[in-house]
N, C-alpha and C positions, 0 to 999 in steps of 0.2 A: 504494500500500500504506500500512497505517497501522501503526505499533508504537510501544503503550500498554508505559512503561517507570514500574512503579510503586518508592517507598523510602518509608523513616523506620519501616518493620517492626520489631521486637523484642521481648523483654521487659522487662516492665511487673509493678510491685506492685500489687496487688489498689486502687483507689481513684487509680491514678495517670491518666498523660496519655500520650496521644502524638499526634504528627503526621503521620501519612502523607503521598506526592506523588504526584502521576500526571503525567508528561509525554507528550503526545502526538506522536511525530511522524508527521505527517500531510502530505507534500510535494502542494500543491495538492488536496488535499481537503476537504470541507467537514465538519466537525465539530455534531451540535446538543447535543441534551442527553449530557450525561458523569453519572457517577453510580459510588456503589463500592454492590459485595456483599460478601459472606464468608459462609463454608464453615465450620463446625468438623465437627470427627472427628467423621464416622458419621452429619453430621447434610448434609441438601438446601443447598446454595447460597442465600442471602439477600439483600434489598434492604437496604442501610443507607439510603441517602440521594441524590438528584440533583439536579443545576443544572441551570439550561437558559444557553443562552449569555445572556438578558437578566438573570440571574440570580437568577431563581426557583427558588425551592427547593423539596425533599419530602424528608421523613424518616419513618420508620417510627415509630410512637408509645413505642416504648421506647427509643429516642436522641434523641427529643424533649427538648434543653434539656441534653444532655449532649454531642453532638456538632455541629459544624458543618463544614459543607459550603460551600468557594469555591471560585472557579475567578478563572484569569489569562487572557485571552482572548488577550492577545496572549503570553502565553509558551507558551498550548496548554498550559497546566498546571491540574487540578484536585487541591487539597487536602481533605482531613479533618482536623479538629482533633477527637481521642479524650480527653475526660475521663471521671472517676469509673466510669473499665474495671474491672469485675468478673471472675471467671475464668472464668464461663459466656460469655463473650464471645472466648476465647482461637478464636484461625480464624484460615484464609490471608485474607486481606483482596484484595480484586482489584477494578482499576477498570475501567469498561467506556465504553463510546462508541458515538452514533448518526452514523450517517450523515443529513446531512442528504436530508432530505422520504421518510426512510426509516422507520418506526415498529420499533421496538425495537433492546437494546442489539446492534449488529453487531460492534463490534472489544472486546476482550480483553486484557487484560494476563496476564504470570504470575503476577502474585501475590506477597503477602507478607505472611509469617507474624507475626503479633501472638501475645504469651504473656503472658497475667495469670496471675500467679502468686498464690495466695491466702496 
C-alpha cells in the first residue's frame, strides 16, 4: 500500500509564498513520476507541476517561473515551492504518484487546503 501524506497548507496574502510537502510512504514499492494538482470550489481538478524521479520536470504555463517542483528521493518526499499566489489560485492542493512502469497518477493524497487571501 502506499499513503501520500501531504503539509505546509494554509493561508497566504495575495502575492505571498508557501511551501507544501508530500511524503510518500511506500513500504517496498516503487515510486516514478510524483507530481501535485488542485481543485478550487466548483472548479475540475488540475495539473500544477511533476518530477520524474531523475528529476525532470513539467509545469503548467501559468506556474511557469513562479512555482517549483522537487523531490527527495531518498526521503520519498516531493515538495512545491508557491510564490507570487494570487487568490484565483486559492484550492485543496493534492499530490499524487505513479507507480512504477504504470502510466498515470495511481496513488492520492488528501489534500490540502491553500487560501490566498486578496
Amino acid at each position: 500500500q502506499v499513503r501520500l501524506v501531504e503539509s505546509g497548507g494554509g493561508l497566504v496574502q495575495a502575492g505571498g509564498s508557501l511551501r507544501l510537502s508530500c511524503t510518500a510512504f511506500a513500504s517496498a514499492m516503487c515510486l516514478s513520476r510524483m507530481g501535485w494538482y488542485r481543485q478550487a470550489p466548483g472548479k475540475e481538478r488540475e495539473l500544477v507541476a511533476t518530477i520524474a524521479p531523475d528529476g525532470q520536470t513539467y509545469y503548467v504555463d501559468s506556474m511557469k517561473g513562479r512555482f517549483t517542483i522537487s523531490r527527495d528521493n531518498a526521503l520519498n518526499t516531493v515538495y512545491l515551492q508557491m510564490n507570487g499566489l494570487n487568490s484565483e489560485e486559492t484550492a485543496v492542493y493534492y499530490c499524487a504518484a505513479e507507480a512504477c512502469g504504470v502510466a498515470g497518477m495511481k496513488y492520492w493524497g488528501q489534500g490540502t487546503q491553500v487560501t490566498v487571501s486578496s
